[in-house]
Structure formats: C-alpha cells, structure tokens
N, C-alpha and C positions, 0 to 999 in steps of 0.2 A: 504493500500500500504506500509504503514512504516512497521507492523509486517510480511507483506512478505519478503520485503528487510533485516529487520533481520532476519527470516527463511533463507535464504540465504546463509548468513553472517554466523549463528551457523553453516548449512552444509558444508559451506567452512571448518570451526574448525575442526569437524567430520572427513574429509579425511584424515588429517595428523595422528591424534589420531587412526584410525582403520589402521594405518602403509602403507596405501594407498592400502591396500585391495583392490583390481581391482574391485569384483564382487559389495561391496557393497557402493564403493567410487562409481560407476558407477550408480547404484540404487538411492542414496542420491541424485547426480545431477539431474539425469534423474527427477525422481519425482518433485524434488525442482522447476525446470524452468517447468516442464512440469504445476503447480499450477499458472504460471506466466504467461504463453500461457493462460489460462482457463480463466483469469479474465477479457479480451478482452480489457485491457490498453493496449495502445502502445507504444512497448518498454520496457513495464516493464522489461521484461527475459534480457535485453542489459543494464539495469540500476543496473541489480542485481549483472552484472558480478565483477564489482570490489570489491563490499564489500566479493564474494564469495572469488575470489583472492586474499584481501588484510588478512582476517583472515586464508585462506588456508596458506600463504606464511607466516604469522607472527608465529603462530602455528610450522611450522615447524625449524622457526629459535630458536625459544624459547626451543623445545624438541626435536629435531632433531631425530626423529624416524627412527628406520630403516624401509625400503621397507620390508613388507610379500603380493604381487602380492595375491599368491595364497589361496583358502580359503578353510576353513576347513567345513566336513560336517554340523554343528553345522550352522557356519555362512552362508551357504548354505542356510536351512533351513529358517532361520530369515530371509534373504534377500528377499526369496519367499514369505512370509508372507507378508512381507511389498508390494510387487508388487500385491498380491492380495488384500489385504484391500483397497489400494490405487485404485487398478481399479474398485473394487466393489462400494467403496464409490464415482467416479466421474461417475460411470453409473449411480448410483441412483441419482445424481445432475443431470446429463441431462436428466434423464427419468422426472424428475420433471420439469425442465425447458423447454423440449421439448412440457410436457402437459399442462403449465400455458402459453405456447407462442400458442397452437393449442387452447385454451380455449376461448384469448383474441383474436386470428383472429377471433372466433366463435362470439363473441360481436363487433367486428369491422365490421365486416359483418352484423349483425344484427341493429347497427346504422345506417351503409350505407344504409340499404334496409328502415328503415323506417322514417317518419317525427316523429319530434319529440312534435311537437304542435298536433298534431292529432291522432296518433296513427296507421296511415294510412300509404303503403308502401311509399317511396319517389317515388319523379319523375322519376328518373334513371332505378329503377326496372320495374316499371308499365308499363315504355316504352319499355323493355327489353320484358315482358310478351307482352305484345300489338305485338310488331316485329313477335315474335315467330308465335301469333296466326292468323297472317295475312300471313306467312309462310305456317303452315300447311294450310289455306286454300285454296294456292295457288296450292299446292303439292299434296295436302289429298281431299279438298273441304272440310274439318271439318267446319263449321258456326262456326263465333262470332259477338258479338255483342260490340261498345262501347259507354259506356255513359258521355256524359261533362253535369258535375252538376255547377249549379253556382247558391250562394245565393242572391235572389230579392232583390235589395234598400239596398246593403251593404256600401255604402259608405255614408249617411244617418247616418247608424247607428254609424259608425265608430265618425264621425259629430256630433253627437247630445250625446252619452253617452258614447264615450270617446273611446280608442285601447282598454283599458284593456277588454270591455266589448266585443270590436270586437274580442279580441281573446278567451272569453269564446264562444262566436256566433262559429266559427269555431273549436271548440271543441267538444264543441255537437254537429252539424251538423257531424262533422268524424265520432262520436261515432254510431249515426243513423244509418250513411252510413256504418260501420262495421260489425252493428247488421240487416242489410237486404239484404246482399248480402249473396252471397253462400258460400260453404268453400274451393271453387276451382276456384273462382273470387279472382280477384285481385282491391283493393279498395285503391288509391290511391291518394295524392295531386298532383295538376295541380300548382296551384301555385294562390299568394292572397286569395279569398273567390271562386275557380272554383277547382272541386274533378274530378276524371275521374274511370270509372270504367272499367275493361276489363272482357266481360262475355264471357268464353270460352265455345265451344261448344253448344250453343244458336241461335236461330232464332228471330229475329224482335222480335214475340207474345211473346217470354218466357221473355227476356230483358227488354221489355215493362212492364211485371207485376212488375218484378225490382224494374224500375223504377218508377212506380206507389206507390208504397212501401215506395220508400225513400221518396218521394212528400208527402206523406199524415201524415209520422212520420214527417216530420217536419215542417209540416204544422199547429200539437200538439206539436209543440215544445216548452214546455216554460223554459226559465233561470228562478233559482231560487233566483237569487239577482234582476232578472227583470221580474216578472209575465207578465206584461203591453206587454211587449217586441213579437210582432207576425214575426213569421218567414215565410216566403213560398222560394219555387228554383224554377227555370226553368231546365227542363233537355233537353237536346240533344240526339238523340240516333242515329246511325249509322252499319247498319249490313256490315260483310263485304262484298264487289264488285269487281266482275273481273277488273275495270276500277282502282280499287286504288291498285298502282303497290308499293307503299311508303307507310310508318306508317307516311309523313305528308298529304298524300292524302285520308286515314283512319279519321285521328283529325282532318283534315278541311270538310270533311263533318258531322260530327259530331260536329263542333264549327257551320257551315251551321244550322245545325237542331235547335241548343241550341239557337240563335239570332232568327232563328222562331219563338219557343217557347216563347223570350220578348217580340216580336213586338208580339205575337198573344194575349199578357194581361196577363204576367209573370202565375208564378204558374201554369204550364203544361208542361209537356210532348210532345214532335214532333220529327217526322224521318220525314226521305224523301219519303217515299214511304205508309205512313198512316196517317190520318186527326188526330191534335192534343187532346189532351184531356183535356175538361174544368175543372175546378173546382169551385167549392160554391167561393163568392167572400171573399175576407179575409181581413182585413182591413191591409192599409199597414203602417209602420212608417213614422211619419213627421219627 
C-alpha cells in the first residue's frame, strides 16, 4: 500500500513535468488509480489523492511549466503503448486470479461433498443424491435402493481401546464400504459409527448383494494395530415405495430395517419385504 501511495505521488510529479500534456497526464492518472481500484482496499484511490495533489501542485510551483495541452505524434504513440501493456498485463492478472479462485471453489466443493475421516461423501450430498433418486422414481419409476450401515458393539469398542482406535474402526469400515459399492453409488456418512448408501437404479436383489458385500469384508476386517479386534454391521436396506412421498420416509424405513437386522442377532442384513440373512456367529468384543 505504501509503494502504491508513492506510485501516486511520482505520477502526481509526472503531470506538471510533461507541461500537463492532456493525453498522457490523462493516461498517468487513469492507470495510476485504476492499480488502486484493483487491489480491493478500500479507499485506497481516495487516500492516494492528496499525495497525487500535493506533488502535482509543489512540482508546478517549483518549475512553473508552461501548459502544451496538445500532443505530439511521438507522444501519441508512447501513450498507447502504455494503455496496452497496462491492459494486457491486468488481463493476464485476472485470467490468473479468475482461475486460482475457479480452482479453489473446485476444492471447496470437493471438501463440502466429502467427510473427511472416511473418505466417504458427507451427509449433505448423499442426501442431495438420495432426494434426487426418490424423485426420479417418483416421475420415471427408475428403482433405488438405500442402505443404513451401522457398526455392531461400537461403543464397546470406543470403551474398552480408546477414540483413537474408534476412529481407525470407522476408517476402514468407509474404506470397505468404498471398495464394494458401485461407481455410480453414492457411499456416504450418516453420522457416529452409521454409513448410508444410495444404490441408484437397483432392485431389492441387486442392493442386497451390496450389501452382503460390505457385511462379509468387514466381517474380515482386521486393524492392524489390533488383530484381536473383530468387527461385524448390521445393515438396513430399503427399496424405494410409492408410500415414501419424503427422503425422511425413505431413511426411516431403512433405519426400520437396520434395528431388525440388531434385534435379529447383529451381523445381517434385513428389508422389509425379504427374511434377513444369517451369518457364521463371530465373536463379539467385550
């Protein structure tokens, strides 16, 4: 701010010395405040005026120039040089700060959309995807499917070997749940130790292998700072229904399904409209 305020200040000097040359006293200003506009301080261009003033006016008492208004082709030419350098080099300043500010919404957008302990979209998006595909199948009839994942005896674990170990638990559980869903699924946090899936374009059976999928990787799930450590989920599944008019009458039949799936002896899979799926018993953490 201080070398712009003397940038100023010299083009103030400038005006009387070029005998107040209209064309390129006019150029000098213009450019000079137009640098002071750019920097997006406020007020700067109103701070600059006196120092411009105070050496424009002292300049002229000291050499009392005469007035040449008008300008010679020579000074002509100069003058346009400077008006094009000057606007070549502040396009190329906002070509670049136009693309480092499209760059960084591109990454601001991209934290929004995803959690950052898991890897998994956030909640906001997942719900945004979910809306959509209960939309189209309102409109289109398109089938989706959604899954509420929640891991068995998590607070246990949280209890017995500490957060830090609960949030490597939900680390690799996301990583699973990333690695077994599709590439047009949307695999997301619910929030605590509960993931949600949105399987677009799916029936009940297709959802189901899914979610069999997820169930049995992490069912071989093991941390490798805790072997010992056995994991199993419950999963909930939910296709969508004329009857769920809302995405929370979608996530409550699917939270519906997921609390089946505990009370039927954790570690399984349940909808509403298919008998759950057992699995080999697994021992569970004390």
């Amino acid at each position: 701010m201080r070398n712009l305020l003397i940038d100023s200040a010299i083009v103030g000097m400038w005006v009387p010395l070029t005998h107040f040359n209209l064309l390129p006293s006019v150029v000098l200003i213009t450019v000079t405040t137009y640098d002071k506009f750019s920097t997006g301080v406020r007020r700067l261009w109103l701070h600059s005026l006196p120092g411009m003033l105070g050496t424009g006016v002292l300049t002229t008492l000291l050499l009392r120039p005469e007035p040449r208004l008008e300008s010679s082709l020579l000074v002509v030419c100069f003058s346009l040089t400077v008006i094009i350098v000057h606007s070549m080099a502040v396009s190329v300043a906002s070509y670049r700060l136009i693309r480092t500010v499209a760059r960084q919404n591109r990454q601001l957008e991209e934290m929004r959309r995803t959690d950052a302990q898991t890897g998994l979209v956030a909640r906001s998006h997942w719900q945004e995807q979910a809306s959509h595909h209960l939309e189209r199948f309102h409109t289109h009839g398109e089938p989706a499917c959604l899954l509420m994942i929640d891991i068995d005896h998590f607070k246990p674990i949280n209890d017995v070997h500490g957060h830090t170990v609960g949030d490597e638990v939900i680390r690799a559980v996301g990583q699973v749940i990333r690695e077994c869903v599709r590439a047009h699924d949307h695999a997301g946090r619910y929030g605590g130790d509960e993931f949600a899936v949105v399987c677009g374009n799916a029936h009940a059976p297709q959802a189901r292998a899914i979610a069999e999928r997820i169930r049995e990787r992490i069912a071989t799930l093991r941390l490798r700072e805790r072997p010992e450590l056995h994991l199993t989920c419950s999963i909930g599944l939910a296709e969508t229904q004329r009857s769920q008019l809302t995405l929370r009458d979608w996530i409550n039949d699917a939270d519906t399904a997921l609390y089946r799936a505990k009370h039927q002896g954790h570690n399984r899979v349940a909808g509403p409209a298919a008998a759950p799926s057992a699995a080999p018993a697994v021992p569970q953490p004390t």
